[in-house]
N, C-alpha and C positions, 0 to 999 in steps of 0.2 A: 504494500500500500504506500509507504507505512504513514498513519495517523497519527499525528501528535493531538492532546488533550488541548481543547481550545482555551486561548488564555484565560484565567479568570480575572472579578474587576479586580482593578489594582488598589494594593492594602494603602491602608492610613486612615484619614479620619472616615468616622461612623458614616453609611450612607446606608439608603432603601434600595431594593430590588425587587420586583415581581416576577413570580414564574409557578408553579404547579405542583401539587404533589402529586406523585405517579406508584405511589403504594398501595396494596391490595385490597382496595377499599372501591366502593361503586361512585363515590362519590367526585373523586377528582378535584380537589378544592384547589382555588385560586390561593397564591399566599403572597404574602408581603414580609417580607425577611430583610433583619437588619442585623447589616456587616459590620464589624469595626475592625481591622486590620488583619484583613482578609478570613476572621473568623466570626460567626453567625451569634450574635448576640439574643437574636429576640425574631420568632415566629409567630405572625398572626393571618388573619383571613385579610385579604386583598380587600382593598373599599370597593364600593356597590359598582360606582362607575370603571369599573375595570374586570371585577369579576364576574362571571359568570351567575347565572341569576340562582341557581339553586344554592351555591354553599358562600355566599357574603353575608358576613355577620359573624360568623364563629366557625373555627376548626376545633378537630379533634385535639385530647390535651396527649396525646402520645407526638404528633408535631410539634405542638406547641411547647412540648420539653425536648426537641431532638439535640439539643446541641448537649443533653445529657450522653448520648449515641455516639454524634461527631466525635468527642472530645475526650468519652471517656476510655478508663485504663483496657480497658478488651479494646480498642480499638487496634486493627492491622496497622504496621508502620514502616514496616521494609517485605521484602521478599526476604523467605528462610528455608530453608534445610530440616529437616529433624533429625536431632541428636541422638535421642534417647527413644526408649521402648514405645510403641504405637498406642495413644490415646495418657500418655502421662504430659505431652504438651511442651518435650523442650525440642527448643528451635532453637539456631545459629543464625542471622543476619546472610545472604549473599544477593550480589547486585542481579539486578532486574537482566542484564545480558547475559550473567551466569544462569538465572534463573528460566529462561524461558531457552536458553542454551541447551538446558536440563531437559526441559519436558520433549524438545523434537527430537533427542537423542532417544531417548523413552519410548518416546510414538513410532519413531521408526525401526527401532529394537523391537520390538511387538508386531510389527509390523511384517517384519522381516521372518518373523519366525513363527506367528503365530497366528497371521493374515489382520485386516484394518479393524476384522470386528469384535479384534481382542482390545479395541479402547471402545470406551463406556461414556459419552457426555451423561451428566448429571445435572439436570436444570429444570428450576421452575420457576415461569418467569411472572408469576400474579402480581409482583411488586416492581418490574420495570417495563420501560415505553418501548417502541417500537424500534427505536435503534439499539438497543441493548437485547435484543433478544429476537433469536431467529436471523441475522441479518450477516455480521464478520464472522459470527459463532458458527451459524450454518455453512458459507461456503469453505470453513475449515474443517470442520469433520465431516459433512456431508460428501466435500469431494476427495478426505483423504480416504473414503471406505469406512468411515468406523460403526459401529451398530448405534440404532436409532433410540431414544429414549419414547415411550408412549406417555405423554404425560398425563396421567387419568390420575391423580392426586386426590384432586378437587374438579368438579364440574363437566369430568367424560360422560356421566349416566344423563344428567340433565341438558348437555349439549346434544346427546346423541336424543334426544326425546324432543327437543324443541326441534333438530331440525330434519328429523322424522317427521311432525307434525306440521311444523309452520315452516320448515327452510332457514329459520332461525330471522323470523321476521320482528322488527322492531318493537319495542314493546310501547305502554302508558307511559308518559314521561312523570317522572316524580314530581314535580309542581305540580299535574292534574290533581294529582289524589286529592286535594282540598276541595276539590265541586264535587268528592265521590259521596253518594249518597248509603254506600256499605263500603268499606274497605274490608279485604280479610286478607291478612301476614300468615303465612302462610313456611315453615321452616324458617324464619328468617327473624333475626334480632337485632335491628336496625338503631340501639340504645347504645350497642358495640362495636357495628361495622355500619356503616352508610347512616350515622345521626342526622345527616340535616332531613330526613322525611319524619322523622319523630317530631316536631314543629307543624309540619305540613298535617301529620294526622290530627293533632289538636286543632289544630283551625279548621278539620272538614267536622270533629264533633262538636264545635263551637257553631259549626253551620247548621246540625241538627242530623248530622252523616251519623251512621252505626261504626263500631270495631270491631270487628273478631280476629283473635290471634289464635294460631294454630301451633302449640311449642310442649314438649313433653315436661317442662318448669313453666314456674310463673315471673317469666321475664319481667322488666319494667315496666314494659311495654304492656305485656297481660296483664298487668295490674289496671291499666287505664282504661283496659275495653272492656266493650259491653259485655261479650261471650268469650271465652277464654276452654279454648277444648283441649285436651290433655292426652294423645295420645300415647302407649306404649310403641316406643323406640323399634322402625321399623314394620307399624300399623298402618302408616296416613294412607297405603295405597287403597286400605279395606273401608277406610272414612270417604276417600274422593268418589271410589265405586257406588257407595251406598245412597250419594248425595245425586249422582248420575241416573243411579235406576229409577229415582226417587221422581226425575225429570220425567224421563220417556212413562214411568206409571199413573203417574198425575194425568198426563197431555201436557205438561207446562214446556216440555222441551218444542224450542224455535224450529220446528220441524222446514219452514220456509227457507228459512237463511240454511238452514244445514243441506236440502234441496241443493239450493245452490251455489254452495262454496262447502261442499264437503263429503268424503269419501269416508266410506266406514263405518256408516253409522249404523246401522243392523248389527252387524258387529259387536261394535262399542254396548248396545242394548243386550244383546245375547251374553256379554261376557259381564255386566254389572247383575244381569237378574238375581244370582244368589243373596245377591249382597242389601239383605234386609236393614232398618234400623237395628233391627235387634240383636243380630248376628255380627253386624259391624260393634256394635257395639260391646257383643261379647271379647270379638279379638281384641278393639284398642282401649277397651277401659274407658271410652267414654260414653256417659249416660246417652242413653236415647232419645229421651227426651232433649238435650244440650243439644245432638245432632239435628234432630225436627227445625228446632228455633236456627239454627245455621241454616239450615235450607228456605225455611218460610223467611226470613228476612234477606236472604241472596234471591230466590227466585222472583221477590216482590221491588226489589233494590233496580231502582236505574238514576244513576248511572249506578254499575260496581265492578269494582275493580278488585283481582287478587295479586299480590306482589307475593311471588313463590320464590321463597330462597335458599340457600344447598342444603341446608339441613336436612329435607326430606329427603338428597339422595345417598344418602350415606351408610346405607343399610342393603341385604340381599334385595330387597324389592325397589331400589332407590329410581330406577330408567324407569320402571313403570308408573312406581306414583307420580313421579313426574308428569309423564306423559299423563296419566287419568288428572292431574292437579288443572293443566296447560289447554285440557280439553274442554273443560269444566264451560267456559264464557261462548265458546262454538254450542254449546246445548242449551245452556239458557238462556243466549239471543241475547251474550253484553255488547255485545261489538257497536261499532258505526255512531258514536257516540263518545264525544271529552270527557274523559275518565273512567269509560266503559271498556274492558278487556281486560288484560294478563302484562304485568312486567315481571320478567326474570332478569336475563341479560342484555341491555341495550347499545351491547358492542356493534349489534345487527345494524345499528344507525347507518355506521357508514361502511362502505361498501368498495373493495376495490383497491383497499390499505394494505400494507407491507409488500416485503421481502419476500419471492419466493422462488427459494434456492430449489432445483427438482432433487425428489428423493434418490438416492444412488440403489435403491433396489438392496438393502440393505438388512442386516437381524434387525426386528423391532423387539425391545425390551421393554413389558409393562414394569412402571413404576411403582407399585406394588407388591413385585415380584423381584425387586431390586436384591433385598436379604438372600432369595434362594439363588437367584443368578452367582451373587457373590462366593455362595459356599457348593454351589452343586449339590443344595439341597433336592433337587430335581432334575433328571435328566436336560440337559439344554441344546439350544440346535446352535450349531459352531462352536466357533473354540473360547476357552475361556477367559472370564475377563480379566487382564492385565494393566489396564492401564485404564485408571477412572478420573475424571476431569469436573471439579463440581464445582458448581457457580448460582450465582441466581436461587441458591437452594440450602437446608439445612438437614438432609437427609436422616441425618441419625436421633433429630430429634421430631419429624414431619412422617417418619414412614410407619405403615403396619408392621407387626412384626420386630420390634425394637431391638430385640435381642439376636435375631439372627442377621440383622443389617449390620449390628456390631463385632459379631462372627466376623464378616465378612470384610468388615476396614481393619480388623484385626492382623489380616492376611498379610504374610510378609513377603510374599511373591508378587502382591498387590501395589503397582508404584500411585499411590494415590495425591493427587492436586486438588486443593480447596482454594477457590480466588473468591474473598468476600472481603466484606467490610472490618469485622470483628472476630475474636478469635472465640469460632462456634463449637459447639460441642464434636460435630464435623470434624471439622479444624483439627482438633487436638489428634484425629485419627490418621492425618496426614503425611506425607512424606514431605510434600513441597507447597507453602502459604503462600498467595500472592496477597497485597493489599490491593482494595476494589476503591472503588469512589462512591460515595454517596450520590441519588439523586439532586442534592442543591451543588455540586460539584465536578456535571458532567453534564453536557448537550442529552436531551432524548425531545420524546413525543408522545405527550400525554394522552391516550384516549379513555374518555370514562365508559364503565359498563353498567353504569345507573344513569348519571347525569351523561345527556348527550353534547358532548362535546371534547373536541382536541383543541390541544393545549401544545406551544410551541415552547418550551426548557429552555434557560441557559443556564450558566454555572453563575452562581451569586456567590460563593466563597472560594478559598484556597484549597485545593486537595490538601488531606491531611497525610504529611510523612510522603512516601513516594507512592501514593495510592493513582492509579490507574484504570481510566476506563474501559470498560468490555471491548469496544469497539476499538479502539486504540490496542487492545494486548490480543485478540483475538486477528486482526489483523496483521498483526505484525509476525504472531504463528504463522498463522496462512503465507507472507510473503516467504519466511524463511524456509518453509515446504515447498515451494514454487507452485503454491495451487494459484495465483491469482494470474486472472486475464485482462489484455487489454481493455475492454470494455467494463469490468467492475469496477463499483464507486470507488475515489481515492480519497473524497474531503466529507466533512460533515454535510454541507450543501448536497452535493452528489450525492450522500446516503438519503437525504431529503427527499430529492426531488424521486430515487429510487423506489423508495417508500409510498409518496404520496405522491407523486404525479403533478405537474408543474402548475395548475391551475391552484388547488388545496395549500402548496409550498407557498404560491403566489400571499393569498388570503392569511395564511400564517404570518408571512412577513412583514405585514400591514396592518392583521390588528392583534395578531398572539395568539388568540383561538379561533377555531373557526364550528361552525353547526353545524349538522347532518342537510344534504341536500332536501330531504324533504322535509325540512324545519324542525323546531325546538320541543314542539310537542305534538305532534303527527298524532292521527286519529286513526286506530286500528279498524281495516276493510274499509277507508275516506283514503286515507293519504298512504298509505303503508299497505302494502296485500301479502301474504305468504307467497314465499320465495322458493312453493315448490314448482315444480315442471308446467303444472296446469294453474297455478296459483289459489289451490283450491286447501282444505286443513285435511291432513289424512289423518284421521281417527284411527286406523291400525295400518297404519303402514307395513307395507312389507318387509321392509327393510330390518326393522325393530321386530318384526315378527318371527322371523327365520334365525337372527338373532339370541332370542331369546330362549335357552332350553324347552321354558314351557309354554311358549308364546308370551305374547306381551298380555300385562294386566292380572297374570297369572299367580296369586300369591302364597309364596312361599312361608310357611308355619315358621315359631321359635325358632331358633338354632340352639345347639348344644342339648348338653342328656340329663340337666337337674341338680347337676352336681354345683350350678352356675347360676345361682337365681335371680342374682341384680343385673340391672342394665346400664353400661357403663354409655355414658354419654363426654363425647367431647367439645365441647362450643366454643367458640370465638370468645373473648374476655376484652374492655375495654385496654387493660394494661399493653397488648401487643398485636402484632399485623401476622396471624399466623405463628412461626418462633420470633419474627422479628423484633427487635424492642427486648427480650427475655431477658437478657444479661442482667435487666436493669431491678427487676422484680427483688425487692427484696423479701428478705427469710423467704420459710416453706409455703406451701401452696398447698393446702389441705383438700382433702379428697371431699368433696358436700353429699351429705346424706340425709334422708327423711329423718326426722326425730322415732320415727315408727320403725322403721330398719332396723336404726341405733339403738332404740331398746331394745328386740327381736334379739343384739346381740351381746347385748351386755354392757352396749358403750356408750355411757354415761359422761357425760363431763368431765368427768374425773380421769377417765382413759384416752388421752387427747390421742393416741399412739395406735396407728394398723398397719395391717399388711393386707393390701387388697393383692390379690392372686386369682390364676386359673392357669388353665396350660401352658399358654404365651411364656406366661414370665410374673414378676411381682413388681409391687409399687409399693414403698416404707413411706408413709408419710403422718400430718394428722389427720383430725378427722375433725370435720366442723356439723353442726347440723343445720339443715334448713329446710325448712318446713316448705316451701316456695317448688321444692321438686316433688316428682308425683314421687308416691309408695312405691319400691321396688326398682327405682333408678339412682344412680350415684354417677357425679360429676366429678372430675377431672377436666381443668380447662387447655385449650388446645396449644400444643408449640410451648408448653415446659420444657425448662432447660434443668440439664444434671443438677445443678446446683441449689435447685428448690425443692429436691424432694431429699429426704432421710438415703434411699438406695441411689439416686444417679439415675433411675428411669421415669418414665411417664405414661401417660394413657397408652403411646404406641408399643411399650411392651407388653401392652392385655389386649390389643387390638390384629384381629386375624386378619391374615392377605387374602383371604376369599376376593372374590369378585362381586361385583352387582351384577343385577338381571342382564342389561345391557349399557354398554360404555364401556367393560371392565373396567369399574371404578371401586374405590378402596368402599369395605363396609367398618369404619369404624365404629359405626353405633351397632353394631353387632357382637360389639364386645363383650360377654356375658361374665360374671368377676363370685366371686365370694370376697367378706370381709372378718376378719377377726384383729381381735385385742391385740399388742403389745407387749410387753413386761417394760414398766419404765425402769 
């Protein structure tokens, strides 16, 4: 290439800067960030006349403390070496030309002997823009041959189910929800990821709108709504079905619109008929009567809208309740009306964005299966993995299966590369650290998957230490492989206009962000149509169908044999972005449990001390109660780091690698645990 890191502004006295946050969050906020010698003094939300209309007024306070992140002691600060034994954390200091020196010696030692698809990229990239990921990264290991990563982490089951159904068509935009006359949240906890619609819901029940939240706890958020349903972990599919048949038995389903903008619909009837209030009711624990008043106020509701969020797909049934969740507004005739339909993902906005490097025909490795890849816990197809490259990502504290991922960084045949910010629990497993850049530190391109809009980055401070961009270190591999052609971008510009296309780069340049060609709040089957083939909503697609061992919609009973009686739930927590921000969490991180549990086992206040276990693995931690989670579920919050619990591990060492129905996405909420006492 090679790219140098574009300047930052120049240090000295205190100055403002505007530019974007690009962290795993739906929201995308505008921010105003103030430097003082070339270091980030003070994060706040962008004024109105600059920002984007959904997040002016307040950000998140996990931003609003990042220079706790920038600046503190885990931060990365040179390229290093490790010294000592795998996962004790000593590292030696060597320069960034010895360093990246290293890894294509590596790469092509593996290479040589053991073909391209013994290196392993490690990446998920929920937390950065569009030049950071998929773009220098891809055409380096895509075209050195190395095997591909699947990244179904988060959001394969529900991607594959939205664009099974709608083609992955735009959704309600979040400032509608306030004309909504029902809202129902729907797996989604919007008090910890995406807060600025928590504002936006109070001002639709100020307008005399309903709420219903759909969450196996009593979020914050469930605390303020009208109806508040509580299903067992892994049920919502048998709650969507119920609420469906409910349509077509009445006559209330929009048999007209379905006519005419939809396939499947006998189908979808034939496979909901079992599914009574009372039967549903039996599987997810919630009353009957709760589900009645959810349908009688959705079927009577116009506008109404549901904002389905990944929570529901996180379990063996997670691609279908989706899909039954997503179907829900095609039967009851919400569409064609402001604030009428379904938001999950509103990346669909825009259309015709990134990098697309072609696949090289390559092993694909699901991300869930990373642990067994590592150890030949399962027969694998090719050879094995020698050389693992991880970025964008914190694998050892993010994946199913905890314990045997750690098996596997363990490996000393394993030349393992972690390139991040801070030094992650990852990290300490590594052979060879690079230091990464933050997002206020490095050009990207923000685009939101809530709020619709791209956001145009630049660097507002100093890199910290010799910290380096993706794009800039991924590049400069690439050149020194000699994968790069005349024609590949060489500047940031050029990855721009690669990315977005010279009209979009244009519009960026001129005002920062720019909005979905078919506007800011687009009206579902008005402005927006399903982006399948016929533009029509396929209620059982085939695709999903054939997919799925037992067709789609299909629900599969408990998991595990009794021995497991609590349901281990992991959710998002205001403290961190997934593991991002963890370092920061001080002491332990207590496992939450019904006060009814806790008696059941003896653990009283006085026992603050458990080991929650099952076959996975064990978690040492305390134990707090709260009454807020239904009976028979316990919580561990998601992307714990070694340091907050009593043993070093977290929810993902009691969380199984199984697969969901379709997406092969991780089933964390499938977790199934036993708890017991202590000795203090």
């Amino acid at each position: 290439m090679t790219i140098a890191d574009p300047a930052p502004p120049a240090t000295g006295d205190a100055a403002i800067h505007h530019t974007a946050c690009t962290l795993d969050c739906p929201d995308s906020c505008s921010l105003e960030v103030e430097v003082e010698h070339g270091r980030v003094t003070r994060v706040r939300a962008a004024p109105p006349e600059i920002a984007h209309p959904l997040t002016s007024g307040f950000i998140c306070s996990k931003v609003g403390r990042i220079s706790r992140h920038l600046y503190g002691e885990d931060r990365l600060l040179h390229p290093a070496v490790r010294t000592g034994v795998k996962g004790d954390g000593g590292f030696r200091p060597v320069s960034w030309d010895d360093a990246l020196g290293l890894i294509v010696q590596r790469m092509m030692e593996a290479k040589a002997t053991f073909g391209g698809e013994s290196i392993l990229p490690l990446s998920y990239g929920g937390s950065n823009g569009l030049l950071t990921q998929d773009t220098a990264d891809a055409i380096l290991f895509r075209r050195f041959g190395a095997s591909q990563l699947a990244r179904t982490v988060c959001a394969a089951p529900s991607t594959a189910a939205a664009l099974g159904l709608y083609g992955k068509m735009a959704g309600v935009a979040l400032e509608d929800y306030e004309h909504a006359s029902l809202a129902i949240v729907w797996g989604a906890n919007p008090s910890s990821t995406g807060i600025h619609l928590v504002p936006i819901l109070r001002a639709a029940r100020a307008r005399g709108g309903k709420l219903v939240v759909v969450d196996p706890r009593r979020t914050p958020l469930a605390k303020q709504a009208d109806l508040h349903l509580q299903p067992r972990p892994g049920t919502d599919l048998c709650l969507a079905l119920a609420l469906h048949r409910e349509f077509f038995r009445r006559g209330d389903a929009d048999l007209e619109f379905l006519a005419e903008h939809a396939t499947g619909v006998d189908e979808l009837r034939r496979r909901a008929e079992p599914w009574t209030f009372e039967r549903a009711a039996e599987v997810t624990g919630v009353p009957a009567p709760d589900i009645a008043r959810c349908y009688d106020w959705y079927s009577g509701a116009s506008p109404a809208v549901i904002r389905c969020g990944w929570g529901v797909e996180r379990n063996r049934n997670g691609g279908s309740a989706v899909a039954a969740v997503l179907a829900l507004p095609a039967v009851a005739g919400k569409f064609k009306v402001r604030a009428g339909g379904y938001t999950m993902s509103n990346g669909a906005a825009f259309r015709n964005v990134g990098w697309r490097e072609p696949s090289p025909g390559t092993r694909i490795v699901n991300m869930n299966h990373v642990g067994r890849e590592l150890t030949d816990a399962d027969p694998i197809q090719g050879p094995p993995i020698r050389v693992l490259f991880v970025y964008n990502a914190n694998p050892l504290a993010t994946l199913p299966n905890q314990e045997l991922v750690r098996r596997g960084l363990a490996r000393e045949d394993l030349f393992t590369v972690v390139f991040d910010q801070v030094m992650t629990d990852t990290a300490a497993y590594a052979d060879l650290v690079l230091p990464a850049t933050t997002f206020l530190e490095h050009d990207d391109l923000a685009m939101g998957y809530g709020a619709m809009v791209l956001h145009d980055t630049k660097p507002v401070a100093q890199p910290v230490g010799e910290a380096r961009s993706n794009l800039r270190v991924f590049g400069e591999l690439a050149d020194r492989l000699g994968l790069l052609r005349n024609d590949d971008p060489r500047s940031e510009p050029e990855w721009r206009q690669a990315v977005l296309g010279g009209e979009r780069q244009r519009r960026l340049a001129e005002e920062g962000l720019v909005l979905p060609e078919t506007g800011r709040r687009p009206i579902q089957f008005v402005d927006v149509f399903p982006h399948t083939a016929d533009r029509k909503v396929h209620l059982c697609p085939p695709s999903l169908e054939t997919e799925s061992a037992r067709g789609l919609y299909a629900f599969h009973s408990e998991p595990g044999d009794g021995r497991y009686p609590l349901a281990l739930i992991s959710p998002s927590v205001p403290q961190t972005v997934s593991s991002t921000f963890g370092q920061l969490r001080p002491g332990q991180v207590p496992l939450e449990m019904h006060p009814d549990d806790a008696a059941a086992r003896g653990l009283g206040r006085d026992k603050p001390r458990v080991r929650v276990f099952n076959d996975y693995g064990e978690v040492r931690c305390r134990v707090r109660h709260n009454a807020d989670l239904k009976p028979g579920v316990v919580l561990l919050p998601k992307g714990v780091w070694a340091r907050s619990t009593e043993s070093g591990t977290n929810a993902c060492a009691l969380a199984p690698d199984t697969l969901t129905d379709i997406g092969a996405g991780a089933c964390f909420n499938d977790a199934r645990v036993q708890v017991e006492a202590l000795a203090d």
